[in-house]
Structure formats: C-alpha cells, structure tokens
N, C-alpha and C positions, 0 to 999 in steps of 0.2 A: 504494500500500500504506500501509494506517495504522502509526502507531507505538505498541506496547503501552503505553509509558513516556509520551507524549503523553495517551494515552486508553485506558486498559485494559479500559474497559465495553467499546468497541469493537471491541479487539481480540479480546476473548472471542466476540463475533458471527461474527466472521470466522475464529476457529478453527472454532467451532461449523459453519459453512457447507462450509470444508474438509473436515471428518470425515464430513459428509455425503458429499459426493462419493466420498471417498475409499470409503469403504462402499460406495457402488454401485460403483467400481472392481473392489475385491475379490471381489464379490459376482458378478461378471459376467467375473470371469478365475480360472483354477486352477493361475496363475501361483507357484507360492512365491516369485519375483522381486519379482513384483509387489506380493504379499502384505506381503513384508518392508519393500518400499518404503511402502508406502501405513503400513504400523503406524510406521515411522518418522518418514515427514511428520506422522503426529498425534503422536506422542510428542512431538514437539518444542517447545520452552517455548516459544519467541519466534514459532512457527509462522509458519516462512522458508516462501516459497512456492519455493525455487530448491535442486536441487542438487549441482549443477555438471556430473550424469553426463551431460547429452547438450551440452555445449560443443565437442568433439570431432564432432557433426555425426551422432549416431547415437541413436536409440531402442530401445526395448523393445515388443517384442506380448506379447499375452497367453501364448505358453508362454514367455517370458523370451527368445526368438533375439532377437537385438539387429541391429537393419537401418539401412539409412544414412533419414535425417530426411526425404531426397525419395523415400523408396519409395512405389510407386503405392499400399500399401494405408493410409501416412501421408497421403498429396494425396487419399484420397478420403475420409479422417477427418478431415483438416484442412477440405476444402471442405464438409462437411455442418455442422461447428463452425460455420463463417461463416456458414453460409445459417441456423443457427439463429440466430446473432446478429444479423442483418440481419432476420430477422422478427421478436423481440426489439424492437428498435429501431421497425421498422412498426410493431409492437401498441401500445406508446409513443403512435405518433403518434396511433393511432385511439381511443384513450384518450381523448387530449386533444380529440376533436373530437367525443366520447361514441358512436364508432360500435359496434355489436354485433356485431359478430365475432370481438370482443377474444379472448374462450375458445377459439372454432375457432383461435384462432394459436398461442395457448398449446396445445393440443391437438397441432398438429403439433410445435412444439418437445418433445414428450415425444416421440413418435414419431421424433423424430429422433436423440434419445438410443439407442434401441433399435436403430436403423439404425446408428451408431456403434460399439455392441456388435457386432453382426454381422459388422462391417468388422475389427473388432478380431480378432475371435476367425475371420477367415477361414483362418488355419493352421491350425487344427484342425477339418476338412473334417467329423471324429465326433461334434463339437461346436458344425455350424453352426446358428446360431439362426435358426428359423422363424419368417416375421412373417406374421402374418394377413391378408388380403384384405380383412377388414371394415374396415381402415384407407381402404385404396383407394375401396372403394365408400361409406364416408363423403364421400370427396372430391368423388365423382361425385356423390352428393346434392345436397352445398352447391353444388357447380358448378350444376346444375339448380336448383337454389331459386333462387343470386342472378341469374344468367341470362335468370328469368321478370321481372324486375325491370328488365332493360335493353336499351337499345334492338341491334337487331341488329349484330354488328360485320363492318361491310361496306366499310372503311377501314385502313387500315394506322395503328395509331395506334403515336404516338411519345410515350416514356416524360415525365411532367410533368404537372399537373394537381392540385395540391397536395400537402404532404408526406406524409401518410400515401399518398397514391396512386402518387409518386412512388418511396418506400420498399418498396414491395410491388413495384415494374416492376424496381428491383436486385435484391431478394430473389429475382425468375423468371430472370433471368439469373445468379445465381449459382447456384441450381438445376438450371440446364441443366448449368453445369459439373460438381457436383456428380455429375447422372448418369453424367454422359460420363467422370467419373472410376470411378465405381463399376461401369459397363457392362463391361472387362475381365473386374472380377474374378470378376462372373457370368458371362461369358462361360466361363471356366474353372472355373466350379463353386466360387467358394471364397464366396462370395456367395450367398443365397436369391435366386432373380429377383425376388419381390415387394419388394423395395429397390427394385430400378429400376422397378418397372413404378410402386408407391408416387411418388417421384421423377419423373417423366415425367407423374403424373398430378396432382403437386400444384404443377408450370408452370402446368399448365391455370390449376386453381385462383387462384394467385397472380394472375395475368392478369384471371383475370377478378373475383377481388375488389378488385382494385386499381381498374378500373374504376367498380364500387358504390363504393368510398372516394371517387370523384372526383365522383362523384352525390351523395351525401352530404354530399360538401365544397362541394356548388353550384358545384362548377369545372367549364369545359369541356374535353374531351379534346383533346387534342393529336392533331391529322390530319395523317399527309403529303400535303402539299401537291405534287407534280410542277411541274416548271417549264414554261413554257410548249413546245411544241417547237423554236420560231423562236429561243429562245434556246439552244436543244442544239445548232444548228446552227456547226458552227468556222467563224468565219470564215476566208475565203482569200482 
C-alpha cells in the first residue's frame, strides 16, 4: 500500500481504483450493508483499505447475513479471485513474449467478475444472475481455432514449457478447483449452471492455450515419460 503523505498523486490513483470497485460492488448487491460499507470505504481520507469487521473470522453476502470467512459460497468467491489473478499474471507473461491472446485472457477475467456476482448474490435465489452461453461457446471457438494450430495431444503432458505456458497449466488447475467449489452451489440451485458449465469449459481452454504459449515460446512440451517396466519391478 502506498502512502498518501509519501506521494499523494499516487494515492489519488489508488483511491480512484477503489471507488471503482466499490461501485461495481454496490451496483451488483441490494445490500444497504453493503451499500453503507462501500460509501464508507470511499468517504475515507487516507483511503484505509482494512476495517477491522471481518478479524473475528466472518463476512458479509450480498443481503448483509454475515457467514463464517470459510463458507462454501466465500471458497468459491475466493477461488475464482485467484484463478483471475493467476491468469492476470499468464496475460503478463504472454505480453512479454508478444503473444495474441493477451485480450481473450482479459476477456475471461471480466467474465469472471460476473461469475463472482452470481456467487455473491447466490442467497437470493429471486435475484440469481443469468450468464449467457455465448460466453461458453466463445470458448469452444478459441479452443477450435488454437487446436487447428497444434499438433494432436496424444501424450500426457506435464505442466513447464516456458512461463507464460507454464502460468496458464496453474491457472487450469486452479480452475478445476474453482468449479469443484462452485459445482455444490449449482447443484442446489443457488448458482446458474452456466458458471460451471463456463468453468469446466475454460480448463479446456487454459490447457490448450497454454500449449500454443509453449509453441510460441519455441519451447518443447513437457511428456510423461513412464519408467521402464524392469525398473517397477521391487526387488526381492
């Protein structure tokens, strides 16, 4: 966290970015909890990013019921956070290496925000938000475009192959978690299934752009290799 007193241009940036957020908060809960909370955190001079109320081990959803910080529908907001920040990070790397997909990443990071909302607001069953399928079937595209581009995968490949390709093989594996956290709360209806069907189909994805990253990067993939048999054999 910067210091206003250090650098106050800066800090100004960083209020500004808060208030953003905080507005889509508001915007996307009918929370007056929440609402009070969010006008607060921008009213604030020194624009503290902490305060204090979930030290105790508990949070707020969107109607304000306040739940303990491990509830399932927190681990399935909290793991779609990180798989956004983990592709975040990938887009970074393929940046640096000027590959073109940078947009399709940023593309599901917005999508994942949406995904987020709906997690959020999965207490209020009146108010569960609908996500569209043309998400999905985006995914299924790009899967098929970069796909025509690489050789068949007929190997069990093991994650490595340079950083951005590397960043993308975490990125699918926290994805999986992700669904497997959200799959419940569909299960019970408090979720749209197109979350998870979304999520299950953007594994694929990950997978197999991570691949194209590793082509790109002129690296070669990482194969499992099996041991010979004679050496699976225990000796006795």
């Amino acid at each position: 966290m910067y210091s206003g007193e250090k650098n106050p241009q800066l800090n100004r940036i960083d209020c500004y970015k808060m208030e953003v957020v905080n507005r889509i908060i508001c915007r996307t809960s009918s929370s007056p909890l929440l609402a009070n909370y969010c006008r607060h955190w921008n009213s604030t001079v020194a624009c503290t990013l902490f305060t204090r109320e979930g030290d105790d081990g508990w949070s707020v959803t969107s109607t304000g019921e306040k739940r303990p910080k491990d509830d399932r529908i927190f681990n399935a907001i909290g793991a779609t956070d990180e798989l956004s920040s983990y592709i975040g990070l990938a887009r970074e790397f393929a940046k640096d290496g000027e590959h073109t997909y940078t947009d399709k990443l940023k593309r599901i990071q917005c999508i994942l925000v949406d995904i987020s909302a709906s997690i959020l607001k999965s207490c209020q069953p009146e108010q569960q938000v609908q996500l569209s399928s043309r998400h999905t079937k985006d995914l299924e595209e790009w899967i098929e475009e970069y796909s025509r581009q690489l050789p068949p995968l007929e190997k069990y490949v093991i994650p490595g192959g340079g950083k951005a390709c590397t960043s993308l093989h975490v990125a699918r594996t926290i994805c999986r978690r992700a669904e497997r956290c959200v799959v419940p709360l569909v299960r019970n209806g408090e979720v749209d299934k197109e979350a998870q069907v979304y999520l299950n189909r953007l594994s694929d994805f990950l997978l197999t752009i991570s691949r194209f990253a590793c082509k790109i990067d002129k690296k070669n993939e990482s194969i499992y290799i099996p041991r010979p048999d004679e050496e699976l054999v225990s000796k006795t």
